[in-house]
N, C-alpha and C positions, 0 to 999 in steps of 0.2 A: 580530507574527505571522510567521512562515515558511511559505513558500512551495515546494513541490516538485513533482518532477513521477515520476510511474511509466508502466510500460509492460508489459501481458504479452506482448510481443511476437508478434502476431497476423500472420498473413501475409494479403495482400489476396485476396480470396476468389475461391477457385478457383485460386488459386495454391499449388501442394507441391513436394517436391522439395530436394535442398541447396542449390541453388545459390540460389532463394528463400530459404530461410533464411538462408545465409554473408550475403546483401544486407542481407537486417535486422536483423540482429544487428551489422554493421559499423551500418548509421542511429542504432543503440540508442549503441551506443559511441560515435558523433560528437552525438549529439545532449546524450549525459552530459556529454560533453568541453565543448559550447556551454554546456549549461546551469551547468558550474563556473564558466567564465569569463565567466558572466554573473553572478554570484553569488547566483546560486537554493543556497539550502537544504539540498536532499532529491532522491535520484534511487533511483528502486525499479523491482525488475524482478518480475515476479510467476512463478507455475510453473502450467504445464498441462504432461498428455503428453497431446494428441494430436497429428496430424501439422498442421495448422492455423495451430499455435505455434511459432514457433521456439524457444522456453526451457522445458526441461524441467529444469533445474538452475540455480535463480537465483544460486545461488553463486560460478557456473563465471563466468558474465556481469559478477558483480560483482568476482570478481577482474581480467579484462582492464580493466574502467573503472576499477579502485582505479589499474592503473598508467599511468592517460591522464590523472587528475586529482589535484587537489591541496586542496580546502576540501570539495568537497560530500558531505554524511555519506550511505552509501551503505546501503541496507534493501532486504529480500523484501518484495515486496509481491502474494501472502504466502508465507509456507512454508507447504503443505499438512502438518501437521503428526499429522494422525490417520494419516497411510500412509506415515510415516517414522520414523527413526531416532533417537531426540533423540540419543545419541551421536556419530553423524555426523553430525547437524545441527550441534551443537555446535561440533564439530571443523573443518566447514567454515566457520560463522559465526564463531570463532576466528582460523583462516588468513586472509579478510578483513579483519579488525580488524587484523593485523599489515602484510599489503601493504598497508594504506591509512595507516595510522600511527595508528590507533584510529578509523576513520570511518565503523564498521560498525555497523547496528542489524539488527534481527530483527522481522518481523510477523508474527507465528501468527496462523493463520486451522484451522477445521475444512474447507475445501473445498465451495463449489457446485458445482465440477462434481466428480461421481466419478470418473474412468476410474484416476485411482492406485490405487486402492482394490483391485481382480481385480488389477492389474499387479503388485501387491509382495506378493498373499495376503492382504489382509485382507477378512473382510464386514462387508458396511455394515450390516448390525443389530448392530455393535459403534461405529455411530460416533462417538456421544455419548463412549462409556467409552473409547475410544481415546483421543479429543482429553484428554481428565479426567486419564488415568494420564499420557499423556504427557507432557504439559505440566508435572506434579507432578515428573517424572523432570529434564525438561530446568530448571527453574528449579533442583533440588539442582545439578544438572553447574552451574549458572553460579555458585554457592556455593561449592562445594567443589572442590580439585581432586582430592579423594579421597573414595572416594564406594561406600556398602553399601546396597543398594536388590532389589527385589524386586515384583514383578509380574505381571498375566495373560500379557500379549501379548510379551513381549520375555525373553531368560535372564535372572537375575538376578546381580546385581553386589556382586563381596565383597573391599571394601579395593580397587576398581577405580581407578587413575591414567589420570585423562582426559585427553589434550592436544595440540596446544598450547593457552595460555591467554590470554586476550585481553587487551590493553593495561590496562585498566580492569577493575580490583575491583568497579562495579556494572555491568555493561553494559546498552545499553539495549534490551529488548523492551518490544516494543505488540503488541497483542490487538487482532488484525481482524476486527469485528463486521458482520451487514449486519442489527440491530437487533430482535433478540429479547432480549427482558428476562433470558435463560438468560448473556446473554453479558454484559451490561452487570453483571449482580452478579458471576461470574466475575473478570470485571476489576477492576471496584471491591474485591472480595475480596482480591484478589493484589497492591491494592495497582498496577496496571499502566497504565499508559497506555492507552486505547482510538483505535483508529481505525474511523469509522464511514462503509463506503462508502455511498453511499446516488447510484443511478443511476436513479431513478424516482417516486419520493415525492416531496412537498412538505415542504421541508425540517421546517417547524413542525410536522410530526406524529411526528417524532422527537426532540422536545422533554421529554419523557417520560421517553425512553430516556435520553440524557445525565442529568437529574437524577437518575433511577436510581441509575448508575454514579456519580455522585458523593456522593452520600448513603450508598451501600453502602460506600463505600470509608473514609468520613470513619465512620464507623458502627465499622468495622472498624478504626479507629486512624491509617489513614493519613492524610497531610496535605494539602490544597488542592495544594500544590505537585508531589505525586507524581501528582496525579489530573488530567493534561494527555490534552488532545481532540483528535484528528486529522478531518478530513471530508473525504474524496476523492471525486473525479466525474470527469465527461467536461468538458473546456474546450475551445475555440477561439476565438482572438481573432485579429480583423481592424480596422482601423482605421475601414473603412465595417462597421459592423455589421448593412446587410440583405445585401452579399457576403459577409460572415461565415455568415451562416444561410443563404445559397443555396450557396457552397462546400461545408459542413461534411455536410449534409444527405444525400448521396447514399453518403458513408461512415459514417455513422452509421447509416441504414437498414438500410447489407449486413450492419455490425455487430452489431448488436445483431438483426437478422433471423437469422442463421447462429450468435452467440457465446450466446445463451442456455443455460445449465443444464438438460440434460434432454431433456425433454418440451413447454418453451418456445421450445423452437430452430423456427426456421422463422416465429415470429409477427412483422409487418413492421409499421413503424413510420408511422404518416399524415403527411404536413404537417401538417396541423392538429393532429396529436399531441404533434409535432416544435416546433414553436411555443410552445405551451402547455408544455410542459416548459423552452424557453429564456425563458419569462415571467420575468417580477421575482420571483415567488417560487416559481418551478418548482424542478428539479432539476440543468436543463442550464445547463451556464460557457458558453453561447453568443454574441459579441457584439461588441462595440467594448468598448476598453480602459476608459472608464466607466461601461461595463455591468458588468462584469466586477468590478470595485472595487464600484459600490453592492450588488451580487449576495455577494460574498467581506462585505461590512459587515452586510448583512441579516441572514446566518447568524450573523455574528457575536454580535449583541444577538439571537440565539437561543441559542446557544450556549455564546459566552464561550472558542471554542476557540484553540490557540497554533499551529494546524499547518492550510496547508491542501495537499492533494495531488489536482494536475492530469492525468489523464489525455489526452494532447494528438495522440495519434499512431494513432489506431484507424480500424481498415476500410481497411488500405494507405494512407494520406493519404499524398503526397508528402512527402518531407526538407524540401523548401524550405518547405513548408509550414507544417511542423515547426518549422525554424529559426524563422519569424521570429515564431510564437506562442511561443516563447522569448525572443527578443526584444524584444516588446512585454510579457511579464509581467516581466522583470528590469528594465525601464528607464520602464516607463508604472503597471502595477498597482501591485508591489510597493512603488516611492517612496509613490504615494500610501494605499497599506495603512498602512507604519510612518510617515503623518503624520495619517492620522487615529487612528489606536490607541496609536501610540507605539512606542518599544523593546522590544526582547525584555528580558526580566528577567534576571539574572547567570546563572539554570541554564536551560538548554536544555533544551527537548520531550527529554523520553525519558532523557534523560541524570541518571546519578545513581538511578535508578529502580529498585527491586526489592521481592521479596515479601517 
């Protein structure tokens, strides 16, 4: 299994302005750099605009880390992809793949939060068919690099040269779900890798949804092998694991009280909520380093997934914080992941993957 970590780069609450962001977005860039040379994985920067975030352009972010790092493959996590461009999406996913020397992936998601949506002119009672056409457009661009297409939302394209082109003839996109049955066949459809965030459920009730998606997909022709599972959450690991949960707690509150989608923003989190979610079969990565392993094992004999992705840095938590829940999953979890599961197989999560 692989191990990674993302970040939407959130500022600590109540804090705006650049110079708060130029701060986090340098942490974001040392913490990629830590987590190459620790030999994690997977490093993904996610997109929001509001002022909150400091990354409204996961791209821009994953180029300065392509030039800090040297192994770890770098992904959106996600591209809001219903209030963009897949041209320039492309073009920018592209450009990465090249500064990094092919280390580039892509995670389409449709977006929980809106606020892209007014800001580029699109309305959201188009956003089902946005995400549909578009995603139909951006897997042609990753096919072809000549390309006659036509559609609602966007001009249409006649004998268009798209470029530059990325390292790899398949590149790899995953499909970021947060588990409705509309996306798990999507995925399985296309043939695509799924990633399933899931920051509040009990894992085992999205057991369902994953066989969905692999049923659908194997249905549709494609092979066990193209039909790879991602599961991302919130983590933090401490070596005393009730300092873990008395740390992690006061940023997790602000976070998830302030970052909710919507109309859910504002709702606070209890101790006793906060607990039960870092249970043995909650939702929360919260713990000592052998919580964390039987926690990452559980899912697994639900799942069967190749990918897991740590959110490790939310509600402002301090760098050093940061750092060393990097260093306790590169040098305490992960050994003992790849010795209870084994090796990774010859093709890697994502790689090699297309509709």
């Amino acid at each position: 299994m692989e191990i990674g970590l993302y970040t939407f780069g959130d500022l600590p609450v109540g804090v705006r302005g650049p110079e708060a962001a130029r701060r986090r977005l340098a942490d974001i860039v040392a913490a990629a750099k830590l987590a190459d040379e620790a030999g994690l994985a997977v490093f993904g920067v996610g997109e929001h605009h509001r002022p909150d975030y400091a990354i409204s352009t996961p791209e821009v972010v994953l180029g300065a880390i392509a030039a800090t790092t040297k192994q770890i493959r770098l992904t959106t996590a996600v591209t809001i992809l219903s209030s963009a461009d897949p041209v320039r999406i492309f073009e920018a996913f592209a450009t990465v793949d090249l500064l990094s020397g092919g280390r580039a992936e892509l995670t389409l998601g449709r977006g929980a939060f809106t606020e892209s949506f007014p800001l580029f002119g699109y309305d959201l009672h188009d956003y089902d068919a946005l995400y549909t056409e578009k995603l139909d457009l951006l897997l042609k661009l990753m096919r072809s690099d000549r390309i006659s297409w036509q559609g609602r939302f966007r001009p249409p394209l006649l004998d268009a040269e798209v470029a530059p082109r990325p390292l790899s003839s398949h590149p790899p996109i995953w499909i970021g779900a947060g588990g409705t049955p509309e996306s798990a066949v999507r995925a399985g459809n296309a043939g695509l890798p799924l990633n399933l965030a899931n920051i509040g459920r009990e894992p085992a009730t999205f057991k369902p949804f994953i066989d969905l998606y692999r049923r659908t997909g194997l249905e549709a022709g494609h092979t066990a092998a193209q039909l790879q599972v991602g599961i991302s959450g919130h983590l933090h690991v401490q070596q005393d694991s009730r300092r873990a949960l008395d740390d992690f707690y006061p940023y997790y509150a602000r976070y998830i009280g302030n970052n909710l989608p919507n109309g859910d923003r504002g709702w606070q989190v209890s101790r006793s909520d906060y607990e039960r979610l870092a249970g043995p079969h909650g939702a929360l990565f919260v713990g000592s380093p052998q919580q964390i392993v039987d926690k990452i094992l559980y899912e697994h004999e639900l799942f069967g997934h190749q990918r897991y992705m740590a959110q490790i840095d939310i509600g402002g938590l301090p760098y050093a914080k940061v750092a060393n829940t990097i260093e306790l999953l590169a040098t305490q979890v992960l050994p003992a992941i790849r010795h209870a599961i084994g090796p990774l197989s010859e093709e890697k999560p994502g790689r090699g993957v297309m509709a």
